[in-house]
C-alpha positions, 0 to 999 in steps of 0.5 A: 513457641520460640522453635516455631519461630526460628522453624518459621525465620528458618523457611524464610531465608533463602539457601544457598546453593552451588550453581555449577553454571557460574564461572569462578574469577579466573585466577591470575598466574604469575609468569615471568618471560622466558629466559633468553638463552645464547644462541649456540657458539658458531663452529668453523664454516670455512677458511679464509682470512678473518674479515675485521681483524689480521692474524698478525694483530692476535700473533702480537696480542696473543704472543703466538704464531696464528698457522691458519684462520677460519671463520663461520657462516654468520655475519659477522663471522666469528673468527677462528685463529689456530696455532701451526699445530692445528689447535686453536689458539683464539677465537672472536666471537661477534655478535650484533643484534638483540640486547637480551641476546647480547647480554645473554651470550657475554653471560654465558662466556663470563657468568657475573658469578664468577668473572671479574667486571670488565669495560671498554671505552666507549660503554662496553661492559661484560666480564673476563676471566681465566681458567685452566684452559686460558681467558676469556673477555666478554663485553656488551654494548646495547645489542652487540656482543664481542666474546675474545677466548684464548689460550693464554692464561692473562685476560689482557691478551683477550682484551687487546683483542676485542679492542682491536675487533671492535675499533675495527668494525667501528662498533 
């Protein structure tokens, strides 16, 4: 008699089967915004003075004797300071627009892994640091970046420049 019962309860209740026409909940993938990345360093466009900063100010910050200047095609440009032999000696890069940008590129020069911390007055921070090569000094403010490199060892050298930049171009 019990087997009759639960054969019995057994047919009453309802089976369960997969409905292929209902939807799971969509699941929820977590994805982060892209990273921005620098845009790519400005190369020489032409020659011609360097717009917000004279040659003599590197010759005096750099201890060396600025040859020739050119700058690229951005706006504003980056400047490029060459040694008499040809070989560039310091190069300011300036760049004014989107903060991620602008932190993306001081980034990429003076990576917080491996520079020291850097500030000017006025807010600006960023790193600066020396390699085989020379130094570098990078700072930010809100969306602009100013990127000093050079090939003197001493990142004082490339901070005095980027002072001078940015009183200059009244950043």
């Amino acid at each position: 008699m019990l087997g009759a019962l639960l054969l019995a309860v057994s047919a009453c209740t309802p089976e369960v089967v997969d409905d292929p026409t209902v939807d799971a909940p969509p699941t929820q993938e977590s994805t982060s915004p892209p990273a921005v990345v620098a845009p790519p360093a400005p190369e020489p466009a032409s020659e011609g003075p360097c717009p917000y900063l004279d040659k003599s100010v590197v010759e005096d910050a750099n201890g060396q004797r600025v040859g020739s200047v050119e700058i690229s095609a951005d706006q504003p440009p980056t400047c490029f300071f060459n040694r008499p032999d040809g070989n560039v000696q310091a190069t300011v890069r300036i760049y004014t627009g989107d903060a991620a940008v602008a932190k993306a590129i001081v980034d990429e020069a003076a990576p917080v892994a491996t520079a020291n911390p850097a500030e000017l007055a006025g807010g600006w921070t960023g790193g600066a640091q020396a390699s085989d090569d020379g130094a570098v000094y990078a700072v930010l403010k809100e969306g602009s970046a100013v990127v000093v490199a050079t090939n003197q060892g001493q990142t004082i050298k490339a901070k005095l420049i980027a002072q001078e930049a940015i009183t200059a171009l009244g950043l």
